[in-house]
C-alpha positions as CSV (number, residue, x, y, z in Angstrom):
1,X,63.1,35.7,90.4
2,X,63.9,39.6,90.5
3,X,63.2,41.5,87.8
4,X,65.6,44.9,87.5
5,X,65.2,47.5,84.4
6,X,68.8,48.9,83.1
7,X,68.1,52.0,81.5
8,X,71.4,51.0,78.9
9,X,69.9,47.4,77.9
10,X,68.3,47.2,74.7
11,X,64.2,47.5,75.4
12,X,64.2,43.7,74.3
13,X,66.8,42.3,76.0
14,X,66.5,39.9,79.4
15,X,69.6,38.7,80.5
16,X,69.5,36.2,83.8
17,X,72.8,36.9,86.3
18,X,72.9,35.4,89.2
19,X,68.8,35.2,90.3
20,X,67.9,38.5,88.6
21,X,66.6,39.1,85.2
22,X,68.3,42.3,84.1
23,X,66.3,43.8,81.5
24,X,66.3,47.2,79.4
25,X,62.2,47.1,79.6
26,X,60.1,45.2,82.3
27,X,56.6,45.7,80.1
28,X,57.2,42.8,77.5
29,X,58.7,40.0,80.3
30,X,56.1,37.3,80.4
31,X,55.9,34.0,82.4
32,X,57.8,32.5,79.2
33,X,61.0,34.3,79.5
34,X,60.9,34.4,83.1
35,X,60.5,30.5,82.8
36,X,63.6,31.1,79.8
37,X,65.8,33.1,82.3
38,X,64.8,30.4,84.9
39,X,66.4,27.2,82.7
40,X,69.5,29.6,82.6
41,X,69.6,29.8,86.2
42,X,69.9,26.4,86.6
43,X,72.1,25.8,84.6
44,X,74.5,28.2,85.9
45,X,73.9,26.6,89.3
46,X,75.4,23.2,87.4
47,X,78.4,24.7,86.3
48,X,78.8,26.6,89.3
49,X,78.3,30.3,87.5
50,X,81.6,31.0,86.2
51,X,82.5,28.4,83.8
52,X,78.8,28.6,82.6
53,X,79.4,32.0,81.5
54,X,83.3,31.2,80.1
55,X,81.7,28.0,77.9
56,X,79.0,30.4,77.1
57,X,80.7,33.1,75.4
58,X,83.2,30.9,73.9
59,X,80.4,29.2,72.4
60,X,78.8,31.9,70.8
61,X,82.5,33.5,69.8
62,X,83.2,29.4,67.7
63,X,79.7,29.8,66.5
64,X,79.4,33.0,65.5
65,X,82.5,32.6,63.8
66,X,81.0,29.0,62.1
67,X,77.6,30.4,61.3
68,X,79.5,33.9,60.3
69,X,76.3,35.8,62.3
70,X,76.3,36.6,65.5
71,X,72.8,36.1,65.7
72,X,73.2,32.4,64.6
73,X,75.8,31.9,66.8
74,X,73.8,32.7,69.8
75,X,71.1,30.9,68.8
76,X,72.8,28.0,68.4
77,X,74.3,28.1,71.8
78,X,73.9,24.9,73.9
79,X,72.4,27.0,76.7
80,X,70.3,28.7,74.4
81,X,68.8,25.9,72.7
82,X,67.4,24.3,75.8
83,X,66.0,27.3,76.7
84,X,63.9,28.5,73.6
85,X,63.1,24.6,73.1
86,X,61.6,24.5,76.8
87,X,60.5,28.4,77.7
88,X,57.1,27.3,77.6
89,X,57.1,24.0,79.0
90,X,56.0,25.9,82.2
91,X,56.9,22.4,84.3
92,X,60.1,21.4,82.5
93,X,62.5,21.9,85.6
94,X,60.5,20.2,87.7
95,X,61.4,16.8,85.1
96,X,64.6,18.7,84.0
97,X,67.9,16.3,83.9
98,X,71.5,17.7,85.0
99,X,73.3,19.3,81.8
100,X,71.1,18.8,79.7
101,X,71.7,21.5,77.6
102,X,73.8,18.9,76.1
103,X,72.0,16.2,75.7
104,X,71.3,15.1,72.2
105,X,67.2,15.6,72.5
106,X,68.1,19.4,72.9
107,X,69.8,20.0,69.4
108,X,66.7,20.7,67.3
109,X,66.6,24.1,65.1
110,X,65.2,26.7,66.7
111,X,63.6,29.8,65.5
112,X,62.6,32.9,67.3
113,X,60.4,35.9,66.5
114,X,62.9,39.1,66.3
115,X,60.0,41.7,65.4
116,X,59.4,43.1,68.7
């Protein structure tokens, strides 16, 4: 996957788009969140791009406003679960299901270190 720095983007953000990571620093992107970026990928390939990035933001809008935190409302984001559950399961597309994102096994609380 190509990796391409965006001087604007936060130093800690990665965002995947079509096959490219856009990041705002390439230094701290590690086989994890290129595996992360990857599970979005495919996902978008599912919903055929567009409506993955409609149901995404819609999600995080309804749980953002549920969890009153944007922060919470992203990470409880279908797409974003599956991700942080599975970013270092190095192999997990290879065994990966369709839309799974949804599927009940992918629900569990997540946490995620913001100090960076």
């Amino acid at each position: 996957m190509k990796i391409v720095k965006l001087p604007f983007f936060p130093k800690n953000w990665a965002m995947s788009f079509v096959g490219v990571i856009w990041c705002g620093d390439k230094s701290w992107i590690g086989e994890h969140t290129i595996n992360h970026e990857t599970i979005h990928l495919q996902q978008q390939k599912e919903m055929l791009f567009l409506p993955f990035y409609v149901a995404y933001v819609l999600e995080w809008l309804y749980k953002s406003l549920r969890y009153r935190s944007f922060f919470r409302g992203y990470l409880n984001i279908s797409h974003e679960r599956e991700a942080y559950l599975h970013e270092k399961d190095l192999h997990y597309l290879e065994t990966r299901r369709p839309f799974a994102e949804f599927k009940k096994e992918n629900r569990r609380k997540i946490t995620i270190n913001r100090a960076k």
